[in-house]
C-alpha positions in Angstrom: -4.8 82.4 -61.6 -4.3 78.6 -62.2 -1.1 76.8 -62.5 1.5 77.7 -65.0 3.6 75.5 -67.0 6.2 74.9 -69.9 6.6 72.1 -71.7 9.6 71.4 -73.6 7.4 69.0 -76.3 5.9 72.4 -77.5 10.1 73.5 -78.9 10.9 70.4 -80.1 14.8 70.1 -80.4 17.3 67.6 -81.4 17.0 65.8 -77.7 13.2 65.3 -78.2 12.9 66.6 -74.5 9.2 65.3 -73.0 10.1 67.6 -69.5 7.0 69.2 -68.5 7.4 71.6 -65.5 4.5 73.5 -63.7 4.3 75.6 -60.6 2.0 78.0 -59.0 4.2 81.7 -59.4 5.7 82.8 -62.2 8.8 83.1 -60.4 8.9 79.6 -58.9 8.3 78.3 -62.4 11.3 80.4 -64.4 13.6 79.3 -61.7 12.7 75.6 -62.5 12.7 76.0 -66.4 16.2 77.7 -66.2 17.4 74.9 -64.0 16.5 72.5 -66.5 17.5 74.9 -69.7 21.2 75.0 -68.3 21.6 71.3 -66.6 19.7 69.8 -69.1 20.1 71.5 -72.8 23.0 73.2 -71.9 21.9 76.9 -72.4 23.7 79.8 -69.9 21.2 81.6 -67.3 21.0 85.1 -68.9 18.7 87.6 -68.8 18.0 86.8 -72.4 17.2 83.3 -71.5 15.1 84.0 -68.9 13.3 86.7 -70.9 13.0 84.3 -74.1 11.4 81.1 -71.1 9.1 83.7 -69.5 7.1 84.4 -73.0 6.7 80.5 -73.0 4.7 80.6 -70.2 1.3 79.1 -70.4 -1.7 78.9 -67.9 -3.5 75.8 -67.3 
């Protein structure tokens, strides 16, 4: 499997967030989108979260 990625231009939101994040596991790349989900847009890790980033997972 190729990389995966989110990109936070695909949910637009009232920041207008252009954070693009990538990463070779599945794993490695949750663990950075929640980073940036709590630090950044202010959401609490959850399992909800998690479950809600993980379905926004595309492959390159």
């Amino acid at each position: 499997m190729g990389r995966m990625f989110l990109d936070c231009r695909d949910y637009p939101s009232e920041m207008n967030c252009t954070i693009a994040i990538s990463a070779d596991t599945q794993k490695e790349l949750l663990d950075a989108a929640v980073q940036h989900a709590v630090a950044v847009h202010g959401h609490h890790d959850s399992p909800e979260l998690r479950h809600e980033l993980a379905k926004m997972i595309k492959s390159q």
